[in-house]
C-alpha positions in Angstrom: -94.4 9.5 17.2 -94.6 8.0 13.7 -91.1 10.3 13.3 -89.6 9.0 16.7 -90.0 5.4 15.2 -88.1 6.2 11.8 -85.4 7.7 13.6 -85.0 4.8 15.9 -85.3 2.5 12.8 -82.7 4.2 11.4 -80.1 4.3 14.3 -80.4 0.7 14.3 -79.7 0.8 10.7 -77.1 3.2 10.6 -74.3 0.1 11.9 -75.5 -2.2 9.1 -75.4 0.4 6.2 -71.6 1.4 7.5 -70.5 -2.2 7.4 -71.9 -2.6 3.4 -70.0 0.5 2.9 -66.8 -0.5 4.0 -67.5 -4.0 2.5 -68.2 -2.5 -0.5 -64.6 -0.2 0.2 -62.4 -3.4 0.5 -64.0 -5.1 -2.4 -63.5 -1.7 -4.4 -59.5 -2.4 -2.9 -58.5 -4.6 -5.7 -55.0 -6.3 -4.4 -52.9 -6.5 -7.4 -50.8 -9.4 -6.4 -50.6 -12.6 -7.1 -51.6 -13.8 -3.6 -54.0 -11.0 -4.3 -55.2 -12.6 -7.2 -55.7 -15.9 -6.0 -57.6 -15.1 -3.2 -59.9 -13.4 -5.2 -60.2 -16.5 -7.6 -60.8 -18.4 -4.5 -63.5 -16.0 -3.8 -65.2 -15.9 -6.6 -65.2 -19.8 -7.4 -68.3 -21.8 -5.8 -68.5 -25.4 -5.7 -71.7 -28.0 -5.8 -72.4 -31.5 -5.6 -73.6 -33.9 -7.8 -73.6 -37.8 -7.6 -72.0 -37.6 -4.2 -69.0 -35.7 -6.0 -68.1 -32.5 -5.1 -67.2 -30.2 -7.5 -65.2 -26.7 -7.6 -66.3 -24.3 -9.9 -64.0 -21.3 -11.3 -65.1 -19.1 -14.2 -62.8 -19.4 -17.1 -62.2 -16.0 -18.1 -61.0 -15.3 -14.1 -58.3 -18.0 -14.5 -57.7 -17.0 -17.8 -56.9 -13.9 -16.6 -55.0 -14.9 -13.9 -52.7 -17.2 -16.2 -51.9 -14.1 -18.1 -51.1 -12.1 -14.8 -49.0 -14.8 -13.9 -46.9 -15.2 -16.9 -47.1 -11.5 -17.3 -45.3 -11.2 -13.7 -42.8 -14.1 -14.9 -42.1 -12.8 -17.6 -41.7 -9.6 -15.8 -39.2 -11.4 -12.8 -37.1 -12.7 -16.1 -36.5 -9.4 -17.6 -35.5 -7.9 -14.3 -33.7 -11.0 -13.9 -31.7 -10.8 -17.1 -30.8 -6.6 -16.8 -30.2 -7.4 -12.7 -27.5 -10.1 -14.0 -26.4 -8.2 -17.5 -25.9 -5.1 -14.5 -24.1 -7.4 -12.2 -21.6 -8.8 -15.1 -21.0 -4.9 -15.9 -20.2 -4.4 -12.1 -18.3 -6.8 -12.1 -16.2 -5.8 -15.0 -15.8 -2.8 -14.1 -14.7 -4.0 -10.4 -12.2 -6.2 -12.0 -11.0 -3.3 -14.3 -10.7 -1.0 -11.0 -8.8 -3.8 -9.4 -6.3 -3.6 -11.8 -5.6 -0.1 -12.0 -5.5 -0.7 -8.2 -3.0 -3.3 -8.4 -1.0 -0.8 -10.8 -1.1 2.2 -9.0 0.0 0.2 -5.9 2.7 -1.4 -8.4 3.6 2.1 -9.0 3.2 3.2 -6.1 5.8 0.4 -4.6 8.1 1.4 -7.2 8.3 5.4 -6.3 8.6 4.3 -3.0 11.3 2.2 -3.3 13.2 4.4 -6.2 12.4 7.5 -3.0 13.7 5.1 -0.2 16.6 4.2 -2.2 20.2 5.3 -3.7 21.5 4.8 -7.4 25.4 3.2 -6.0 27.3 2.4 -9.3 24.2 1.8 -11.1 22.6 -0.6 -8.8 19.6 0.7 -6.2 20.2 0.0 -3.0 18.6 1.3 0.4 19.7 4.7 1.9 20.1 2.7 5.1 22.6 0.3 3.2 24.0 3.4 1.1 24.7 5.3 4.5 26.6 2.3 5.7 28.4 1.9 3.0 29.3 5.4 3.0 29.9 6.2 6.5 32.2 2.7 5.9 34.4 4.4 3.3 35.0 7.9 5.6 35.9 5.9 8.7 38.1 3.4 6.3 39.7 7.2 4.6 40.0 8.6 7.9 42.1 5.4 9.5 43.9 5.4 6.5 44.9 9.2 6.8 45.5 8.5 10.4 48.1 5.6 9.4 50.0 8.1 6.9 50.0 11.0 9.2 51.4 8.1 12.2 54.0 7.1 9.2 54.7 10.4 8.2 55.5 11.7 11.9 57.8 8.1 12.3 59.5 9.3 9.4 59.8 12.5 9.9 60.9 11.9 13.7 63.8 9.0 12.3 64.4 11.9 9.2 65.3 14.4 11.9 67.2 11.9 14.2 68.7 10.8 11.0 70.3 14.4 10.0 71.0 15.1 13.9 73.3 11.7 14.0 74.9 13.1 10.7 75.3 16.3 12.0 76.9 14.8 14.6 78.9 12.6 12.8 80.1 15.4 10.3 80.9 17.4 13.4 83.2 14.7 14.7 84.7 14.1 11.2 85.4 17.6 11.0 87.3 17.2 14.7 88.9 14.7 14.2 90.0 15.8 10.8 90.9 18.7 12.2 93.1 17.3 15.1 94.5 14.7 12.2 95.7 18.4 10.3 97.4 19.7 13.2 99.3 16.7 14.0 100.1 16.3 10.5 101.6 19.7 10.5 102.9 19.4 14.1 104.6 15.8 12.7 105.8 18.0 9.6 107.2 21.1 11.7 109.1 18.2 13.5 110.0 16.8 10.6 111.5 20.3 9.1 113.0 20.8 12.3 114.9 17.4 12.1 116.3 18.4 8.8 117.4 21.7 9.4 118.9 20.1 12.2 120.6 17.2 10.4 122.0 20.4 7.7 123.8 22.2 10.4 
């Protein structure tokens, strides 16, 4: 029975002791923030009263120690302050830089394009479009100009040829009529003789 009692005692017990033990857990959990910090400050302080005054005690070495932590963390936040910014001016420096070469490969880039998309004419670049019109400008200009010579040249060879035919004609009627002129010359003459030799008799 005297057992049956300590066991009961104990089971009522057992809840109180597990609630110390995770008390003592949690205070164990030391929260390394500042928040943290304070609240444990806040904790630890106590407060009385005297002459109607109420007063807030906090043990110096505590707050001593959390001044430290505090301008430990500051001066913590100002380093990574001061390397975040020193690593931001190298960014951007190096963005800038990079923005440069992209502006000059694009420069280049603009300039292989063009020099690809166009056509040295006479020294000057101009577009193929533009060189193409130019060019197709001059053949069909050439090729109206040959058509003009070979219209002339057919004209001149068509008023050549009715040229020699007239004069072939011409000299055929000269020859005609020079030869009619001869045989009346010599028919007049054979008159003529016969006249004399008829006057002599």
């Amino acid at each position: 029975m005297k057992h049956l009692r300590i066991l009961f005692a104990l089971a009522l017990l057992a809840p109180t002791f597990l609630i110390h033990a995770q008390e003592d857990e949690s205070a164990n959990e030391v929260d390394n923030t500042l928040r943290g910090q304070f609240e444990e400050l806040e904790r630890k302080s106590g407060n009385y009263r005297a002459n109607g005054i109420r007063y807030e005690v906090i043990k110096l070495s505590d707050l001593y120690e959390t001044k430290n932590n505090i301008f430990d963390s500051l001066d913590t936040a100002n380093k990574n302050i001061k390397d975040l910014t020193s690593t931001i001016s190298a960014n951007n420096a190096e963005i800038e830089d990079l923005n440069n070469k992209l502006q000059e490969t694009t420069n280049n880039l603009n300039a292989v394009t063009e020099e690809k998309d166009s056509i040295s004419f006479f020294g000057a670049l101009i577009s193929k479009g533009t060189y193409n019109f130019i060019l197709w400008s001059i053949i069909f200009g050439l090729l109206l100009l040959l058509l003009f010579f070979i219209y002339r040249f057919r004209n001149s060879n068509f008023l050549t040829q009715q040229a020699k035919s007239a004069l072939a004609d011409l000299e055929e009627e000269y020859q005609n009529h020079r030869r009619r002129a001869l045989e009346r010359e010599q028919k007049i003459s054979r008159q003529l003789q016969d006249e004399l030799n008829k006057q002599k008799k």
